[in-house]
C-alpha positions, 0 to 999 in steps of 0.5 A: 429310137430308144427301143432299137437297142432292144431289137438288136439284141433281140436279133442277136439273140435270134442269130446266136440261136439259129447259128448254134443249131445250124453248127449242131447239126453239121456236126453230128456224128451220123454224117461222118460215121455213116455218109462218109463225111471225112471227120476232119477240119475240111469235112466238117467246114463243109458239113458247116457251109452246107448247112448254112446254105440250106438255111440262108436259101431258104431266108432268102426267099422272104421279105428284106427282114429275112435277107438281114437276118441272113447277113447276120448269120453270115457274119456269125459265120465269119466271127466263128471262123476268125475266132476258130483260127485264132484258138488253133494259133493261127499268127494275126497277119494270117488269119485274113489271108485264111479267112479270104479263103474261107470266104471263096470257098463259101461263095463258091459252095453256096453258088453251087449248092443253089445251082444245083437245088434249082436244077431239074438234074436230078444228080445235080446235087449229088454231083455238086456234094461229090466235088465238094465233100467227097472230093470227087470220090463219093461212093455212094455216099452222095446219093444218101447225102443228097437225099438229106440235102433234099429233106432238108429243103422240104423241111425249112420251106415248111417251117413257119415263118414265126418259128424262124423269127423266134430262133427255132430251127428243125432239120431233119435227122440224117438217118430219117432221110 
């Protein structure tokens, strides 16, 4: 009993790590300068959930330890989120109106992200970044976007499972796609 204090923080420290690299990473500069990411507050909660999405996948797929690391990454999500409000002024009896929002706009990324990885439509990923990112308007830039989502995936299915443990995180970089 007395060393699960050390696992938690152990733990804690994994997720600062992992969400710390997922948030670098949505927002890197290439996505908005050259993908045609529109470089604002939606853009780049979209280029966030993204991310997240592709790595909680990919936790996903692995044993009730994966999935717990997951939930707490999604949690990390949750207190970014709450405490980005809060600094931007939003008034304490808006934020959980905000953050149900943010929670239905998640779940509803996340659901078609996946649907759309697991698909044998070749478009469908790039259809699913269109209405999300580019609201329906991506010209072009979808198609390059999809291809990083698709590198993306190859790469975290292929990083080891110890790396993860360990807190290390590799995607790829937006311009090798």
């Amino acid at each position: 009993m007395i060393l699960a204090g050390f696992r938690r923080r152990s733990q804690d420290r994994i997720v600062a790590t992992l969400y710390g690299a997922v948030v670098a990473q949505a927002r890197l500069p290439a996505f908005y300068a050259d993908f045609g990411v529109p470089d604002t507050v939606e853009g780049r909660f979209d280029m966030l959930v993204l991310h997240l999405v592709l790595l909680l996948r990919r936790l996903g797929q692995e044993s009730e330890l994966r999935r717990d690391l997951g939930q707490d990454l999604f949690d990390a999500f949750c207190r970014d989120l709450d405490a980005n409000l809060r600094e931007m002024g939003v008034g304490d009896l808006a934020v959980p109106k905000r953050m149900q929002r943010f929670a239905e706009a998640f779940y509803g990324r996340q659901a078609a992200y996946l649907e759309a990885l697991s698909s044998a439509e070749p478009q469908a990923i790039e259809n699913a970044l269109t209405r999300n990112i580019f609201a329906g308007d991506a010209s072009g830039n979808a198609v390059r976007l999809a291809d990083y989502v698709r590198a993306a995936v190859r790469g975290l299915d292929a990083q080891a499972d110890d790396v993860l443990n360990r807190g290390a995180l590799e995607f790829p970089a937006p311009r090798e796609t």
